[in-house]
N, C-alpha and C positions, 0 to 999 in steps of 0.2 A: 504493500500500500504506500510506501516511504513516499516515491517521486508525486505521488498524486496529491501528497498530505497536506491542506491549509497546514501554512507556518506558524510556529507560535509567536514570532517575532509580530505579527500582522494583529495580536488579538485585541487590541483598541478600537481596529475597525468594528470588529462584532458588536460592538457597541454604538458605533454611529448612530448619530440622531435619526437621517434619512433613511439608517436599517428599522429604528425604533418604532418611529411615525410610521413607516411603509409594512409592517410585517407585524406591530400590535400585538406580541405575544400574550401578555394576557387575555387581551381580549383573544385571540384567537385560541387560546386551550381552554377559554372558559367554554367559547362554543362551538369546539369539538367534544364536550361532553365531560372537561377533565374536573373530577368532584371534591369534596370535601372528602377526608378519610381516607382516599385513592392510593396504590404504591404506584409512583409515576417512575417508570422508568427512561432514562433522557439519555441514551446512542449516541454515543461523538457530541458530549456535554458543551465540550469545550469551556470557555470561561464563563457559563453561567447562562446565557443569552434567552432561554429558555427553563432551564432549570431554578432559577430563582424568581421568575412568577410564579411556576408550578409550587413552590412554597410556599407561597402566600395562598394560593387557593386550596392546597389539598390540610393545609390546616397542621392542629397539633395530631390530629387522630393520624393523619395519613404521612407516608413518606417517601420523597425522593431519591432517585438513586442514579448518582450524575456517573458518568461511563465514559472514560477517553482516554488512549491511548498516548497521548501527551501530558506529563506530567507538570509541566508549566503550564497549560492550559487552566489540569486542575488544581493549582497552586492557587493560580487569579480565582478562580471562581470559587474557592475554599478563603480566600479575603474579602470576596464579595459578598459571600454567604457572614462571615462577620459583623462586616459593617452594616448588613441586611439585619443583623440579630437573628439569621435563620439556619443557623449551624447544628442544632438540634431538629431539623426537618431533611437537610441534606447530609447524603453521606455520600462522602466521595471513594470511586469506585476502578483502580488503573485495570487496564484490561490488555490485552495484548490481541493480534489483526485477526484472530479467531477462537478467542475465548474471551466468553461475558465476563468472569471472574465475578458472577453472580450466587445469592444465596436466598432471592427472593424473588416469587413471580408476582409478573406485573397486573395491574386494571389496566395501564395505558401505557406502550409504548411509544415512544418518538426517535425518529431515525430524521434527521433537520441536517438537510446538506453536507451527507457523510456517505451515503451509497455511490458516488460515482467515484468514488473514492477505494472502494473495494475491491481487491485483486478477484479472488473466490468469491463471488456473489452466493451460491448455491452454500458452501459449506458456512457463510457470514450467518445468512437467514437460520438455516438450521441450526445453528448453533443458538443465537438468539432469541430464537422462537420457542425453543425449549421452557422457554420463563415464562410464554404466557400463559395464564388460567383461561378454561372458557367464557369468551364474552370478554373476553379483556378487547380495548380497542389499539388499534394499529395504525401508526399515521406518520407518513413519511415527506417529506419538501425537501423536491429539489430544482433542479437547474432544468430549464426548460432545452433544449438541445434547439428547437427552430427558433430560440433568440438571441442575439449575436454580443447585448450587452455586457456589464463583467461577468465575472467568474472563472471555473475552470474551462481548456479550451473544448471544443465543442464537439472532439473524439474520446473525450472522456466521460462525456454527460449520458445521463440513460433516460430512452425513450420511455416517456408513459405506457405505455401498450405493452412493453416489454416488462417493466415493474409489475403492471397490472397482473401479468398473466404469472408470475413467478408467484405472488403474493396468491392467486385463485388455487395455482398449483400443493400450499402450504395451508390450504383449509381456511384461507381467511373469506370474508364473504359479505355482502351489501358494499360491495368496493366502488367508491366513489373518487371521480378523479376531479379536480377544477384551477384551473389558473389562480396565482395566488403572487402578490407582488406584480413586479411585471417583468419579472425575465423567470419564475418561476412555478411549478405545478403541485399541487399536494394531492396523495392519495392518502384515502380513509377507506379501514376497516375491521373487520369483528371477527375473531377467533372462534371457528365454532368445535 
């Protein structure tokens, strides 16, 4: 996965305002369903970006479980989570390109701009998949391949159609795909 890997040097950008405003993480995992009490688990956490609203929504009952393979990554989002006052909701998770180095399955997974990133897609999933309970949800965002904007470059990006049909092949199901940002797609769906 190394040559495909966002840098850690770059993780200020994840923060950008124009990422903030355009992509509304809370607001968008409040309405994807992500609940009060929930074990959310957050794929290629990175420094927070996602994972630290999930803490705020899923409360004291429930828990985070941020995932990434860069350990500077999870350093910043383990100071974030600080200054958040939300370190007892998160727990940080290093994992290595094909082990979750997990000990708890999830309500909701997130996989946020970290699949096209994947050498072995087939053994990624399987492995990860392994965490979910029935009905847990599954929801992945990434790079849109027909838009030219930034990102990674555009032989490394994976088609919707192609997502779709790996995740139908893994039992998941009500999979919904839709434009989301504007160089990017998100697919949702439900572990049966």
């Amino acid at each position: 996965m190394s040559g495909k890997r966002f840098h850690p040097s770059k993780k200020k950008k994840l923060f950008a305002e124009k990422r903030l405003k355009s992509l509304k993480p809370a607001e968008l995992l409040s309405e994807l369903n992500l609940n009060e009490g929930d074990i959310f688990i957050d794929v290629g956490a990175g420094n927070g970006f996602f994972s630290l609203p999930a803490a705020e929504i899923v409360g004291e009952k429930g828990k985070v479980y941020s995932v990434d393979v860069e350990i500077d990554m999870l350093l910043d989002l383990k100071h974030r989570a600080q200054q958040a006052g939300l370190t007892d909701r998160i727990e940080i998770c290093k994992s290595e390109d094909n082990d979750a180095n997990l000990h708890q399955d999830a309500d909701f997974m997130l996989f946020a701009y970290l699949f096209h990133e994947v050498e072995d897609k087939d053994k990624f999933l399987d492995n990860y998949f392994s965490f979910l309970k029935k009905g847990s949800r599954v929801v992945f965002i990434e790079w849109d391949p027909d838009q030219r904007e930034e990102g990674p470059p555009l032989h490394h990006r994976v088609k919707s159609e192609q997502l779709k049909a790996m995740l139908a092949e893994r039992n998941i199901k009500n999979i919904e795909v839709r434009a989301i940002d504007y160089n990017s797609y998100l697919i949702s769906g439900v572990k049966v």
